[in-house]
Every structure is written in C-alpha cells, then in structure tokens.
N, C-alpha and C positions, 0 to 999 in steps of 0.2 A: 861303807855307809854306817852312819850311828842314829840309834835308835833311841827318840823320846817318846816321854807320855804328854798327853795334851788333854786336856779338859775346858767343856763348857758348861760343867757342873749343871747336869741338864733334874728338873723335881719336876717325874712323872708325876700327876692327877690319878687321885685323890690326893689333893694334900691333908697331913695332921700338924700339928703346932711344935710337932718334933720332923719334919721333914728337911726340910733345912738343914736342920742343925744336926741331921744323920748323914745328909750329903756331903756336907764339910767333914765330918768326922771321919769318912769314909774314904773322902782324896787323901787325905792326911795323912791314915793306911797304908794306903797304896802306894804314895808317894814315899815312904820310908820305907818300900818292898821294894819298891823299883831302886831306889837306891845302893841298896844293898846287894841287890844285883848288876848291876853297872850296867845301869841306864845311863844314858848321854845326858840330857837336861828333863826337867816338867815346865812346861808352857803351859797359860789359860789366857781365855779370853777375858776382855773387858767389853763385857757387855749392859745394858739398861731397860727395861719393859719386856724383856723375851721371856714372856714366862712360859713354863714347863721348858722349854730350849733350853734358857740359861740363866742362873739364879748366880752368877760371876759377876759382880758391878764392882766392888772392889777388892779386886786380886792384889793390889799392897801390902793388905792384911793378909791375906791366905801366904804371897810369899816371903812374908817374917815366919812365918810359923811353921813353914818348909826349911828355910833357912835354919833354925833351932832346932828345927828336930834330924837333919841330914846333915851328911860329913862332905860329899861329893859330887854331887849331882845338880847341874848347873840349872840357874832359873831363866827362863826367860816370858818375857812380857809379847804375847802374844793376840793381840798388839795393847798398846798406848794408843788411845785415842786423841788426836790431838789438836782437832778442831775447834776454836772459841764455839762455845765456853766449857766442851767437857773438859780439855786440863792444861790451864796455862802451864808453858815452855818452863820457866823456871821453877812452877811444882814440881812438872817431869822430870827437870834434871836432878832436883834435891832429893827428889823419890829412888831415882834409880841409883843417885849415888849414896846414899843411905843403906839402901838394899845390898849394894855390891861391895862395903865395906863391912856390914854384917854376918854378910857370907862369904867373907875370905877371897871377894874378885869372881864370884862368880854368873854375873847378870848378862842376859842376851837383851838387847834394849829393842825389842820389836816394836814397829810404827805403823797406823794404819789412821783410815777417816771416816770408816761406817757407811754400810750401805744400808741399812732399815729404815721405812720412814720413820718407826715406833721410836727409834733412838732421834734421829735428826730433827724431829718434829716436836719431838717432848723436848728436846733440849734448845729449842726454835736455832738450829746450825741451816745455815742456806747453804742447799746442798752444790750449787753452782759454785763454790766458795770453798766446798773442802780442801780440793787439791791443793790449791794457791797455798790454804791457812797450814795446812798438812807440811809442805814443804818449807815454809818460813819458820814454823814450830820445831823443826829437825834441825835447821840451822841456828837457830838461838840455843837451843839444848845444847851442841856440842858446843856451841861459844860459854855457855855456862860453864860446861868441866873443862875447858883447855884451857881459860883465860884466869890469872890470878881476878882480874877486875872485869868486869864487863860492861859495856853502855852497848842498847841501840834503839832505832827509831825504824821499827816498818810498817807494812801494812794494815796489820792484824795489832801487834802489839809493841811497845816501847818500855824500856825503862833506864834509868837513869845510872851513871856511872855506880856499880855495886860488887860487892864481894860474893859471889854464891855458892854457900856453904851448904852440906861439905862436899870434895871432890870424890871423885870415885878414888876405887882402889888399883883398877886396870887402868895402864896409862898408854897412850895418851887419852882414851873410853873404852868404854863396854861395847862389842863388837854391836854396830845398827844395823836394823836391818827395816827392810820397808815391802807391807802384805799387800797382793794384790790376783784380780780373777780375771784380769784381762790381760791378753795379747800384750795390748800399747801402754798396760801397766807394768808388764816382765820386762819389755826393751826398757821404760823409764828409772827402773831400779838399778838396770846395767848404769844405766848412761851415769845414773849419779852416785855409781859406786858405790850403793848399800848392797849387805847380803839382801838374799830374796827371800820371800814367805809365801811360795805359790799355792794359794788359798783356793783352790777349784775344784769343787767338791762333784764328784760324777767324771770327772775327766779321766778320757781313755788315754792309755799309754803314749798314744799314736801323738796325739794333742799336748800330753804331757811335756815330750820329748822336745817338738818343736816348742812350745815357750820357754823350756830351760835354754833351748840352745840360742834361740833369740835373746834371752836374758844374756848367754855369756857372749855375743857377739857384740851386744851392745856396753856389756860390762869393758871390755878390749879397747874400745871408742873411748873410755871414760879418760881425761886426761886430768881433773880437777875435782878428787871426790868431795860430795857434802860433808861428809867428819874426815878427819886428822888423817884417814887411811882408808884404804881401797877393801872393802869387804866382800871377798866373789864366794859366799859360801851360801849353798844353795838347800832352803827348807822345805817341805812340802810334806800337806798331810791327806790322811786318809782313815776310814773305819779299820778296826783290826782288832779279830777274836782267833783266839787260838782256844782247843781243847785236844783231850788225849785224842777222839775219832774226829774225823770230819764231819760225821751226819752231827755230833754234840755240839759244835761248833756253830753250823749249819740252823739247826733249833735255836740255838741261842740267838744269833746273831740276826737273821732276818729278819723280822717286824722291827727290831729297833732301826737297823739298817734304813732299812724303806721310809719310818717315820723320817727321820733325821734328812732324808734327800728330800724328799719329798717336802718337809715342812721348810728346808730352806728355800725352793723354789715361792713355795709359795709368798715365801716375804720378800724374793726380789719382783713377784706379779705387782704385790701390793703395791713397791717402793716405786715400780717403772709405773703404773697408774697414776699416785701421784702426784709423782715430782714432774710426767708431760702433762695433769690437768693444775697444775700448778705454776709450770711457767712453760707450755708445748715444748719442751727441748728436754733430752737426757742428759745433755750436752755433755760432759767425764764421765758418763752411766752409760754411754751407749751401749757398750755391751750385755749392758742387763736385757736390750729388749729381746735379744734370741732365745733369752730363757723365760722372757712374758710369754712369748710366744709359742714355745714349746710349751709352757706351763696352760695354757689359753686353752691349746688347741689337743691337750690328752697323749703328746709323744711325752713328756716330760715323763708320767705318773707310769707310762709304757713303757720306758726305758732305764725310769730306774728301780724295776724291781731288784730284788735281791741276786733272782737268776743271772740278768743283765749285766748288771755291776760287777758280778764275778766273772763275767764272761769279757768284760773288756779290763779285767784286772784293775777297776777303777775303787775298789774295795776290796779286802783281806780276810780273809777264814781260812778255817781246816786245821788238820793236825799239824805240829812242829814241822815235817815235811813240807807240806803245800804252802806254809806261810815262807818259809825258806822260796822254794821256787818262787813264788809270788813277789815277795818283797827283792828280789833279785833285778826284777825286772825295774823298779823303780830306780835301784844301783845303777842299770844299764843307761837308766835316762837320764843321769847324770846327776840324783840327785843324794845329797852330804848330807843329810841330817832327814830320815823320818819323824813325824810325828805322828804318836798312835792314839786313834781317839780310841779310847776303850769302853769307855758308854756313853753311846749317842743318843740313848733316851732313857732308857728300863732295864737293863744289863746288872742282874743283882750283885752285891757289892762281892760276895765269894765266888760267883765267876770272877769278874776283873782280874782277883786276887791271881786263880788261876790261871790267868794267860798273863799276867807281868810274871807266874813262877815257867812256867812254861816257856814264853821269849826267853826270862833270862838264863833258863838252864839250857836252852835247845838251838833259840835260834842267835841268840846275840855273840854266840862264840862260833858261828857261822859266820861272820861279817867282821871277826876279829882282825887286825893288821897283823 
C-alpha cells in the first residue's frame, strides 16, 4: 500500500487577512516534505462555499506550484468536479493535460459531482442531474486526449469537430478515477472500470472491506471501460496524525478529528433536507439519508467521537508503532493507495510537519515492496 497526503486546505476562525495566504504556504511545505520523503502522490479537493472546511476552489493553481516545486510525487485531482457549469469536459481535459505535461506524466485525474447543497445551490447544478452530467463529462474528457480531432453532441454538452489542445503526456491518459460514499456508487466505479476514490469518512473496516470488494467484483463484470483502459486501482482516505508518544498524538488530533466528522455530517443533514424539500426524492443521494438520520437523531455526534473512531480503526493516531498496525488493516482491505488527511481543521502547521517526517522515516519503509 502507498501512502498520499490529501488536503482540504481547511482556515480555522478567527480569520486575519494573512490566513489564507499561510494555508497555502503551508501545503506547499508540506507538500515538498512529503516529497522528499517518498510520498506516493498529494491530492485536494475541489471544493466552493465550505468555509473554515475548505478554502480549495481552485486546486489548478495550487497543482502548478506543486508541480515546480517537486521532482516526484504524483498529483492528483481529488476530485474534478464535473457537473454543468462547475467545469466544462473540454477545460477538464486541457487542465489536466497541461498539468501532466508540466509535471513530467504525473496526474491522477480524479472525478466526482458534489454532495453540498452550498456547492449545488450557489452554482444552480440540479442535483437529480449530476450523475448523468458526471458520467457524460468523463466520456468527453478521455475523447478529448485520445482523439487527434474530436466532435460530439450529448446531453449536457456538444461541440463541433475540433483539435483539443494540448494532449497529455501519459498515454493513452492520466490513470481516472471516479469518488464516491455509497455502496451502489463502489459497484458503479467497478462496472465502468475507473480506479476507485472510496470517500467515507467514519467508515468502519468492517464496511470498508465490503465496498472495496464490491467495487472489485464489479470491476471483473466491466467488459467496456469509460477511458482507453481498465483502472482497478483502489483510493481511500482517512484522518492520520502520527507523534513520538501516543497520548501527543492523541492531544493533537482529537478536537480536530471530531470537528471534521462531525462538520461533514452535518452538510449531508443540510443537503438531504433540501434536495427532499426541493423536489421529495434523494433520488442518487439516497444514501445520505442514514447519515440525516443518524445526524437528526444524536448516534452520528455519539459515534464519532475521537474514542469511537479509533476504536473501529475508521481514523489514525499514535506513535510510528500504532499507525503501522492501524494502517495495516486498511492494506488488509484491500486498499492501494492511502490518503492522509493531515489537517482536518486546526492541526498547527509544525505538527503536520512532524508526522509527514515521521510516516516517512518510520512508517512508509514498513509498506515498502
């Protein structure tokens, strides 16, 4: 198993008019530590209106500047949103094939279509309509890099016979992959042969296990992948602080931990409120309502304290030791590639520092081939 960092570039309150601009400075860091430790890739989101969560809206820019400043350490887009109107198909492909000729072939092209209302809403996307636009976006993008010339006419969007410039540098593309927090979103990944980006934040190993294996049974079924080639490479992420002791680790990491579960829940209460008082139907969101309803009814806030979470291994601490055992267990469940979120709210920038020097002196030559 190989080990990334991932960021949702979160600016705790109080804000100053240098906040921001310390956050950014701060990945930047990091992301040239981690490198130099052979780190696997750095991922972030693409995210819009999440403030103090996520001050990430355009990660393009953040990965040129990762790109210049590292030698090795692969980017990937975690995710592309790809729903009219956050990012017509053919920006996406000129973005990422831009990206992965500036970094010498090294872009993971992650795909996903937003669960907030804050995002869906400010950007008026009908959320009955992601999936459809989601998947016909992914098919135009890889038509974009595999075709000298390209024309079509779908759903969502059309254009006319054109050259789209420039191509990547990985051929036949940049390995896709496609993010999701449901069940019948892991088989759908399989079936259409993208890698996976099992995005389930609180999920117990138990739960873990079965969606990956679901994902690769339905990956096996796939006889016609949506790009050029069959992607069965399996992402998922989670919290993860390492320190010299446990209890350091322990202190560090719990109130941000908790915010971070906790504050996601509560944006899929929002979202499952509503998108049913807005058209009665979750209809591709159903699975948000178990977590309205755990959010509703007081198990969400009780289960995922910090205690909890470590106790079903669904988050990471402790010394080099425990994080070793810990992250073992995610190998066992079959999944290729961690991502480590290293500050999920308030996590000061010289911790982080210390557990990307810590993974990469202690635990990442545990997991060596």
């Amino acid at each position: 198993m190989k080990f990334s960092v991932f960021y949702e570039i979160p600016v705790a309150r109080p804000w100053n008019e240098r906040s921001e601009y310390e956050a950014y400075r701060e990945v930047l860091e990091q992301v040239v530590l981690a490198d130099k430790l052979g780190f696997h890739a750095v991922w972030s989101v693409e995210h819009h209106f999440l403030e103090e969560f996520s001050h990430c809206s355009n990660p393009e820019v953040l990965y040129g500047a990762i790109a210049a400043k590292t030698e090795n350490i692969r980017i990937g887009y975690g995710v592309r949103l790809t729903p009219k109107p956050y990012n017509h198909p053919v920006r996406s492909a000129e973005s990422a094939a831009t990206l992965d000729l500036i970094s010498g072939g090294r872009v993971y092209f992650g795909t996903g279509r937003s669960t907030t209302r804050q995002e869906l809403e400010g950007f008026g996307v009908d959320p009955h309509e992601t999936r459809d636009m989601w998947q016909e976006a992914v098919e135009r993008i890889v038509g974009c890099w595999t075709n000298d010339e390209y024309e079509f006419e779908g759903q969502y969007w059309s254009m006319p016979r054109r050259r789209v410039l420039p191509k990547p540098l990985q051929k036949p593309h940049p390995p896709i992959f496609g993010a999701t927090g449901s069940i019948e979103g892991h088989e759908l990944m399989g079936e259409l042969g993208m890698g996976l980006c099992s995005f389930s934040i609180g999920t117990s190993m138990e739960n873990l296990t079965e969606r990956i294996d679901k994902y690769r049974a339905a990956s096996q079924r796939c006889e016609k992948p949506i790009g050029a080639f069959k992607n069965e490479h399996v992402v998922a992420f989670t919290m993860v602080d390492c320190a010299a002791t446990k209890e350091a680790s322990y202190a560090a990491a719990r109130g941000a931990y908790e915010w971070y579960a906790n504050t996601t829940i509560e944006n899929f209460v929002a979202f499952s409120d509503w998108l049913e008082d807005r058209s009665g139907s979750l209809g591709t969101y159903s699975y948000t309502d178990r977590m309205r309803q755990a959010g509703r009814s007081g198990r969400a806030k009780s289960a995922l304290t910090f205690d909890n979470m470590m106790r079903n291994n669904s988050v990471i601490a402790g010394d080099p030791d425990e994080v070793i055992e810990r992250a073992r267990q995610y190998e066992e469940a079959g999944v290729d590639q961690l991502l480590c979120i290293l500050n999920p709210y308030d996590i000061p920038h010289a911790k982080v520092m210390e557990t990307i020097e810590l993974l990469g002196r202690h635990v990442l030559p545990a997991f060596a081939d």
